[in-house]
GUBATI-426795 format. One line per 3 residues: number of its first residue (from 1); for each residue x, y, z of N, C-alpha, C, O, CB. Coordinates in pm, 1 decimal. Atoms other than C-alpha are relative to their C-alpha. Glycine has a CB too. Example, Ala and Ser with C-alpha at 12.3 -4.5 7.8 and 13.67 -1.06 7.14 Angstrom:
2
1 = 89.0 -119.0 0.0 1230.0 -450.0 780.0 90.0 120.0 0.0 193.6 118.1 66.5 -99.2 2.7 124.6 ~ -82.0 -119.0 -6.0 1367.0 -106.0 714.0 -77.0 109.0 73.0 -26.1 219.8 89.9 41.4 46.2 -141.5
END
This chain:
112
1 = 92.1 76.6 -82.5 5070.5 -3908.2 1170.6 -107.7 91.9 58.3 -222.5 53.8 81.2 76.2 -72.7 112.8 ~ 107.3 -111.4 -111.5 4903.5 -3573.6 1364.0 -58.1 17.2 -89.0 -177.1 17.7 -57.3 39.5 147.3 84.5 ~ 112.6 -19.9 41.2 4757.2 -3507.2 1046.2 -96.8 -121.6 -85.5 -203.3 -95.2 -141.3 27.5 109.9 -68.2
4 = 51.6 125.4 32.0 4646.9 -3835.5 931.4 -129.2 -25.3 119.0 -234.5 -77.4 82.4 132.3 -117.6 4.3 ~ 40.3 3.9 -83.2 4497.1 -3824.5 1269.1 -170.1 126.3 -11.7 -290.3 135.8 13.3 130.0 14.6 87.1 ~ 119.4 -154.9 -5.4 4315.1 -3482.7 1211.8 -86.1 -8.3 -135.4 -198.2 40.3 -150.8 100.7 189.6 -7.2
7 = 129.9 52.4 126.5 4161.3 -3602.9 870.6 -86.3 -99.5 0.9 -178.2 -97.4 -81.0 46.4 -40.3 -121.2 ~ 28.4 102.3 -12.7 4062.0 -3939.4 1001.1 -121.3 83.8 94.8 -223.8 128.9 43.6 112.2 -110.1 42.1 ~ 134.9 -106.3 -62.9 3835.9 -3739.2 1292.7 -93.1 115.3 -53.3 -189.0 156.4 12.1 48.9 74.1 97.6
10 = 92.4 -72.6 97.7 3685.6 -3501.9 1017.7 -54.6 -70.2 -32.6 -175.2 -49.7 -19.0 30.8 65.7 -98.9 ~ 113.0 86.9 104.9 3552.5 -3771.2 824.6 -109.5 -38.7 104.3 -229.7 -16.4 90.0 71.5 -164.1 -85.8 ~ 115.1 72.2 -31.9 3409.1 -3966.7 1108.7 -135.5 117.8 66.3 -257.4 102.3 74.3 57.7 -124.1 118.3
13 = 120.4 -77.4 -36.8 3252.7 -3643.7 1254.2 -68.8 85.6 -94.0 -169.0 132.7 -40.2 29.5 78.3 100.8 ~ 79.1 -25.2 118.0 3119.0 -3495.3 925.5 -146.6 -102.9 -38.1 -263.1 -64.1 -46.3 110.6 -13.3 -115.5 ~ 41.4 100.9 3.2 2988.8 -3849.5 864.4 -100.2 -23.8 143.8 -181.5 -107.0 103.4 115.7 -81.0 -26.3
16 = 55.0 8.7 -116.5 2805.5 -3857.6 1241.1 -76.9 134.7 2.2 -184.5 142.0 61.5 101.8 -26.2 112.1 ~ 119.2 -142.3 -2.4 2647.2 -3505.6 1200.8 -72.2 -33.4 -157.4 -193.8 -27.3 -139.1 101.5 209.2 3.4 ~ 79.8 20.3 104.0 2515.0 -3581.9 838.1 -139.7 -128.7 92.4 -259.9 -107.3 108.7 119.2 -69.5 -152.4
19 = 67.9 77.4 -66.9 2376.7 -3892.7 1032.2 -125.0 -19.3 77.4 -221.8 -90.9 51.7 56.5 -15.5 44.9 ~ 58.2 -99.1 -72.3 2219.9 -3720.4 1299.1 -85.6 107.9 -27.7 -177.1 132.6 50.9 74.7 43.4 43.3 ~ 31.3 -86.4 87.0 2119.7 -3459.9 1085.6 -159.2 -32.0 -43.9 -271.1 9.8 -14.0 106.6 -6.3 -111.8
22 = 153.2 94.7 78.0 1880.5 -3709.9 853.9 -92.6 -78.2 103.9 -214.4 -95.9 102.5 55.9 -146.3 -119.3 ~ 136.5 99.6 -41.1 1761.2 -3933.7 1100.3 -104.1 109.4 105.1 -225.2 117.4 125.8 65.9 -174.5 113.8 ~ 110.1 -119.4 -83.2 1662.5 -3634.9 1335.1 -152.7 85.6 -83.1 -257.2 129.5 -35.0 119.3 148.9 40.7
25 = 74.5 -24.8 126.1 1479.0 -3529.6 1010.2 -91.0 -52.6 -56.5 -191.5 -1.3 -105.7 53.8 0.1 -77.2 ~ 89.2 62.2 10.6 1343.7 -3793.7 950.1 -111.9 -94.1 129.5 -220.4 -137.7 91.2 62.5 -58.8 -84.3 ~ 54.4 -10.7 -100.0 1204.1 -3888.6 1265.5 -61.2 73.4 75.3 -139.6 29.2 159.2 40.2 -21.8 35.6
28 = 92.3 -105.4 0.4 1082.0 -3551.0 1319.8 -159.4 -15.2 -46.9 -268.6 0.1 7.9 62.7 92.9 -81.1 ~ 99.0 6.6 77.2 885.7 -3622.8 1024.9 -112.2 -86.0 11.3 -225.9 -68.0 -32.2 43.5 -14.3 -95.3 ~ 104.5 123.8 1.7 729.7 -3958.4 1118.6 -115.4 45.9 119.1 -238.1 55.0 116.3 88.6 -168.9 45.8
31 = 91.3 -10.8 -95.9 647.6 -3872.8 1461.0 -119.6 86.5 14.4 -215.9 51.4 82.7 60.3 18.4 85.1 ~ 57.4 -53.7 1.3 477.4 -3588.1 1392.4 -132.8 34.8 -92.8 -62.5 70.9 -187.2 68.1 41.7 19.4 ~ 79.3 -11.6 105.6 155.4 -3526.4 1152.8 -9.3 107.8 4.0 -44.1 183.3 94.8 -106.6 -59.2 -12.9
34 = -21.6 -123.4 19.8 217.1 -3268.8 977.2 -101.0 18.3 -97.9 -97.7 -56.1 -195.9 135.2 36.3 -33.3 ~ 134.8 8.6 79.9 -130.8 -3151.5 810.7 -12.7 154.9 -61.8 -117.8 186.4 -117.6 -144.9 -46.0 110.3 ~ -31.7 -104.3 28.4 -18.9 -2811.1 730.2 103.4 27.1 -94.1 218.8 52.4 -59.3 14.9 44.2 92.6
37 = -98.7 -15.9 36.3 147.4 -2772.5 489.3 100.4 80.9 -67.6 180.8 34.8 -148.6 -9.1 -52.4 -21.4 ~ -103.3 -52.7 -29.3 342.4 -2482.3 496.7 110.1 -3.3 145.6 203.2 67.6 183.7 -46.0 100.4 -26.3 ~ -131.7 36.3 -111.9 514.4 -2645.1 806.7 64.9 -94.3 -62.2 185.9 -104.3 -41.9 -35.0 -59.7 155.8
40 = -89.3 105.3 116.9 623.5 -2905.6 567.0 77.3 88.6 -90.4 196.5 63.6 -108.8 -107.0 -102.0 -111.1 ~ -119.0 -101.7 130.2 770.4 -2626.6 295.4 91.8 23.5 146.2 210.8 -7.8 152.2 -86.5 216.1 -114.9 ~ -144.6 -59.4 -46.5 932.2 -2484.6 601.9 122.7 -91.7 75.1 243.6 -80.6 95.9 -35.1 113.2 105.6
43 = -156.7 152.3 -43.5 1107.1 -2821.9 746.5 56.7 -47.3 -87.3 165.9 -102.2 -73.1 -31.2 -155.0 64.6 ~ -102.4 41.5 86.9 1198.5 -2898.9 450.8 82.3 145.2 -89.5 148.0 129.4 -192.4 -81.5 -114.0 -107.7 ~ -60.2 -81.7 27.6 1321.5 -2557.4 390.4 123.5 -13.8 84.8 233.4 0.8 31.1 -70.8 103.5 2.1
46 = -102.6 -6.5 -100.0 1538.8 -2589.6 693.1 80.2 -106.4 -60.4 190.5 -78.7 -107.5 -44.9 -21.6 156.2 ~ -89.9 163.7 31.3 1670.0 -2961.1 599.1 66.3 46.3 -120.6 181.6 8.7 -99.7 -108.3 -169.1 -40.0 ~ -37.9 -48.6 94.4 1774.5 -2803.5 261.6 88.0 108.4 26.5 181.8 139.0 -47.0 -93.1 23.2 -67.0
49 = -144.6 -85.3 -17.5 1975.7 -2550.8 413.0 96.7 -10.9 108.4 199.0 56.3 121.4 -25.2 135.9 8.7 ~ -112.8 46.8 -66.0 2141.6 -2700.6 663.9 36.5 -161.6 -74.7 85.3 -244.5 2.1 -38.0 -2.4 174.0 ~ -58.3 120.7 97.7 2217.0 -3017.7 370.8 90.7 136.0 -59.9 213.8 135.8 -60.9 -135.5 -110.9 -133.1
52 = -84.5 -80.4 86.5 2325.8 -2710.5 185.6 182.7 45.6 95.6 298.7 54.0 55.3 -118.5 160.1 -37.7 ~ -85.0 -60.7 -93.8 2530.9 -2587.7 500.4 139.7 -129.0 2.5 260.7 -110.8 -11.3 -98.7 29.1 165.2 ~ -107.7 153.9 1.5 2721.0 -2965.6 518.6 56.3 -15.8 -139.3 176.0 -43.7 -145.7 -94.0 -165.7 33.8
55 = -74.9 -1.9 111.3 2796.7 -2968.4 176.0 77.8 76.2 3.6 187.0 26.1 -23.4 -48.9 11.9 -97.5 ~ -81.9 -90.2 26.3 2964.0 -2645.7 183.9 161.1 -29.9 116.1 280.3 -10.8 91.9 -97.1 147.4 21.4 ~ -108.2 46.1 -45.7 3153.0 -2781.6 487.5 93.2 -99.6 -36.2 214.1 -79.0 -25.5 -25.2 -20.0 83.4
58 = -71.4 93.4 83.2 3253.8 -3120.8 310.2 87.8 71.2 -119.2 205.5 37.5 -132.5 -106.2 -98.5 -60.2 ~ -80.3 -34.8 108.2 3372.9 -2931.6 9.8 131.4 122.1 57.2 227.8 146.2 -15.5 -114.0 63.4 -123.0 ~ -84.8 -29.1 -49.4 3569.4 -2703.9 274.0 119.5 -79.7 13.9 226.9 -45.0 -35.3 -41.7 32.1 80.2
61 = -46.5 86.3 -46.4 3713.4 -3011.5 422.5 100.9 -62.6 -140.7 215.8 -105.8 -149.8 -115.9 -80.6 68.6 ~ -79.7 97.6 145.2 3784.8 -3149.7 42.8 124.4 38.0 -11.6 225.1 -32.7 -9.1 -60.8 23.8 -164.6 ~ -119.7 -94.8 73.0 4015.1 -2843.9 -61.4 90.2 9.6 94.4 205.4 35.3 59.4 -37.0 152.8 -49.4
64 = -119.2 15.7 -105.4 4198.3 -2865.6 261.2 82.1 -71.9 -31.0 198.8 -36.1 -46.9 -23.6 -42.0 119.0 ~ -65.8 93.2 24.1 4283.1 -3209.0 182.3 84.2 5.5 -146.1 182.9 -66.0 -163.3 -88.3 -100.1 17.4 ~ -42.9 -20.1 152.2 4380.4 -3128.2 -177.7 133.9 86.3 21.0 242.4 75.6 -36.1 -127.1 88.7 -103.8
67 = -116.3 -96.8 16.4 4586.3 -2851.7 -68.1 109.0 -84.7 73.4 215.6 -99.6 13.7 -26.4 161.0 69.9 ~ -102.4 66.3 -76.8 4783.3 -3055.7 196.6 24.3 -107.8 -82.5 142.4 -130.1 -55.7 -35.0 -39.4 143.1 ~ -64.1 72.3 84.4 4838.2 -3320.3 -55.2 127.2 86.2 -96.3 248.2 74.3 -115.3 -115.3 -61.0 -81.7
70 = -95.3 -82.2 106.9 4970.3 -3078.3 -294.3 129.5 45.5 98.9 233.3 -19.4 85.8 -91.7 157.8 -77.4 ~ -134.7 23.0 -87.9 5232.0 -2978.0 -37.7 50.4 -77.0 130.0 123.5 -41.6 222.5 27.2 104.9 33.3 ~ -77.6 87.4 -60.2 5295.4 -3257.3 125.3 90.0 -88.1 -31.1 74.4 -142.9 -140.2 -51.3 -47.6 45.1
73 = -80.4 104.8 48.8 5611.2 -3499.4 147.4 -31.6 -122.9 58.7 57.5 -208.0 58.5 133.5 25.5 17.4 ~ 24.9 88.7 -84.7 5412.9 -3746.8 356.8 -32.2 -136.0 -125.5 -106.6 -137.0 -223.6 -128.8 57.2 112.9 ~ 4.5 107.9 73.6 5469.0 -4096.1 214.7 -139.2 -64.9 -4.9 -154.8 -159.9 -81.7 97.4 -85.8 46.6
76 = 119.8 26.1 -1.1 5115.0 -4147.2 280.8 -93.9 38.6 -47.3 -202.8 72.1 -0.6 -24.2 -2.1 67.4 ~ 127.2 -129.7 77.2 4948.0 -3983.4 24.9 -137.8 -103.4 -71.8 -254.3 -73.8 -98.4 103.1 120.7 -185.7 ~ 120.6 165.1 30.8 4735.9 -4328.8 -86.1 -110.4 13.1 69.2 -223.6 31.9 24.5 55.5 -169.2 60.6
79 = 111.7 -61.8 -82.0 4572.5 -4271.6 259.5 -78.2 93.5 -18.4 -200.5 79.5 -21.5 30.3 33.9 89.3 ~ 105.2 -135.2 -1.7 4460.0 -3916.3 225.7 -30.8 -7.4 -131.9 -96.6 96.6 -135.3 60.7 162.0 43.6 ~ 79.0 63.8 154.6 4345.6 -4029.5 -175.6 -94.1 -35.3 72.0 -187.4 44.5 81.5 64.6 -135.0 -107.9
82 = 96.6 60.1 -41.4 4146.1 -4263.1 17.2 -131.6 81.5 81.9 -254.3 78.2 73.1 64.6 -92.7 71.2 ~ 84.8 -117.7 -72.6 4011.4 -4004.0 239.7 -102.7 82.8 -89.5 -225.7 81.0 -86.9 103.7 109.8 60.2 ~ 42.6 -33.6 91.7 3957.6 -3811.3 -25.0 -156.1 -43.4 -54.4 -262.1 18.4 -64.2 93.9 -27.4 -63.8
85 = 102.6 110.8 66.1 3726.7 -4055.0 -164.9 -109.7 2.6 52.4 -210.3 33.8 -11.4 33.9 -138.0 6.6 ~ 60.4 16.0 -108.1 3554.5 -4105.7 141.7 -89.9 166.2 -15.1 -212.4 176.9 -19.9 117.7 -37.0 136.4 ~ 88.4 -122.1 -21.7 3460.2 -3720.0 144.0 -67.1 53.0 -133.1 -131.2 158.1 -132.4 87.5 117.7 64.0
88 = 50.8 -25.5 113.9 3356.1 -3703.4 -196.2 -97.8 -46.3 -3.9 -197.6 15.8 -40.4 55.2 -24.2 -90.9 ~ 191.2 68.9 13.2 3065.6 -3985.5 -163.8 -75.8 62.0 57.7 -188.3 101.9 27.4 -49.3 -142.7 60.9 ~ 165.4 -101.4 -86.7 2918.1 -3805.0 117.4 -33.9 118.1 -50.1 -147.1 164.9 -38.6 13.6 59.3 170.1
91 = 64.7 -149.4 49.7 2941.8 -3464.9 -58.2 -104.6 -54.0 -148.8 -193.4 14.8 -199.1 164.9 139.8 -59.1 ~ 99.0 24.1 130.3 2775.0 -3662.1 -376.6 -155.0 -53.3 45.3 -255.1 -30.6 -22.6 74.4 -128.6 -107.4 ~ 87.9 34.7 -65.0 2532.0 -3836.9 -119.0 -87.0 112.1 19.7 -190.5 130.4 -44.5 43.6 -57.5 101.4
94 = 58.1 -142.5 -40.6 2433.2 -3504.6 35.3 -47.1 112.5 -119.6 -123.9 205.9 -97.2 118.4 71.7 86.8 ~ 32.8 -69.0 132.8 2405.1 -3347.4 -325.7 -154.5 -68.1 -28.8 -264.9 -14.4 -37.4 129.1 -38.1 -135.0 ~ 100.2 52.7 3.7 2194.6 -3615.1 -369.5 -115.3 41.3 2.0 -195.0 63.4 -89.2 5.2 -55.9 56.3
97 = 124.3 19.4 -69.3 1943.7 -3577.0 -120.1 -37.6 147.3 -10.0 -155.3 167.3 20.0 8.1 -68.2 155.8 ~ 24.6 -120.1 -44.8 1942.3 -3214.8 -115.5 -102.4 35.7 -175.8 -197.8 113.1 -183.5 173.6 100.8 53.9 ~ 68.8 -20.7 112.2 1814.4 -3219.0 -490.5 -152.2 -100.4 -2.7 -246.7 -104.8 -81.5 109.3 -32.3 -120.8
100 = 107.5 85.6 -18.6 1578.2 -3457.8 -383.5 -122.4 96.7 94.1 -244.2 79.9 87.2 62.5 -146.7 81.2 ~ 102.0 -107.0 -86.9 1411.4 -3172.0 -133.3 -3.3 97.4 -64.4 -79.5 187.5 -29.2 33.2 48.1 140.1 ~ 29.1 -155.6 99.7 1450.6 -2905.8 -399.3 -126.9 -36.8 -46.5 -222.7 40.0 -55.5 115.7 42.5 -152.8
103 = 132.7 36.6 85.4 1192.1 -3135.7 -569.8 -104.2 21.0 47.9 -193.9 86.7 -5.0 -19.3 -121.0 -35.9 ~ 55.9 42.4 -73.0 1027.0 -3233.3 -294.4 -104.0 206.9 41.8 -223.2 235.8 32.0 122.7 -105.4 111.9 ~ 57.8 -128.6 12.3 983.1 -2812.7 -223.7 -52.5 68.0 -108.4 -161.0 123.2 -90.2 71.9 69.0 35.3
106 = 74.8 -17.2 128.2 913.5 -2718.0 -580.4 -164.3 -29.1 -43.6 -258.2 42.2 -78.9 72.5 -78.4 -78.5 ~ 156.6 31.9 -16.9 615.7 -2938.2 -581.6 -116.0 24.9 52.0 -231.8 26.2 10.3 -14.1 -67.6 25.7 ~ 118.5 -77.9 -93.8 460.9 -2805.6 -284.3 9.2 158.9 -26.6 -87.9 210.4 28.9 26.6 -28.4 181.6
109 = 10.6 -115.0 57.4 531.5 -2443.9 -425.9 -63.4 34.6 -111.9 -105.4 147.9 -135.9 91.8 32.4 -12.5 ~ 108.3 -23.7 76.9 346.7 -2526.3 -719.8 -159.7 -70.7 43.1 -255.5 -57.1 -33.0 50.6 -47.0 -133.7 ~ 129.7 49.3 -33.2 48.2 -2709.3 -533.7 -108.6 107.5 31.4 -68.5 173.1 127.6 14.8 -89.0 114.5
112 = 115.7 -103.2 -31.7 -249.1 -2472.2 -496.4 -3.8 -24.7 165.0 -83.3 38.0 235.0 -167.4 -38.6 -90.1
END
């Protein structure tokens, strides 16, 4: 149960800082006009490495769960599958988006 407990509060706070994360990001972005744009390469340099930084924590978080499956006798192993699951979309989400600002930087690295 304590650790059912302690994987259930990873997800939702992984899930609440990714959250937080983007919309701060993106709301940065709106409010501000950004007409410079090497302050644009470098916010979206930052957003790209702290996406990079959350991925690396999600895929921390994954192998935890993998390993405590592997030695666990907890009849509840369906749950932490499910979990599982759960931390995989957001690390594929966050893959996502983060290849989406590689582009997004690429482009403006080749713009004159």
């Amino acid at each position: 149960m304590k650790l059912k407990l302690t994987i259930v509060i990873l997800i939702i706070a992984i899930s609440i800082g990714s959250v937080i994360i983007v919309t701060g990001f993106i709301s940065n972005s709106k409010s501000e006009d950004i007409t410079n744009i090497s302050n644009q390469y470098e916010n979206l340099l930052k957003y790209k490495n702290e996406l990079e930084k959350i991925n690396q924590y999600n895929q921390e978080i994954l192998q935890d769960l993998e390993y405590q499956i592997k030695n666990s006798d907890d009849v509840n192993i369906s749950q932490i599958n499910e979990e599982i699951d759960v931390i995989n979309r957001v690390i594929n989400e966050n893959k996502s988006e983060l290849e989406q600002i590689i582009n997004k930087l690429s482009k403006i690295e080749s713009t004159p």
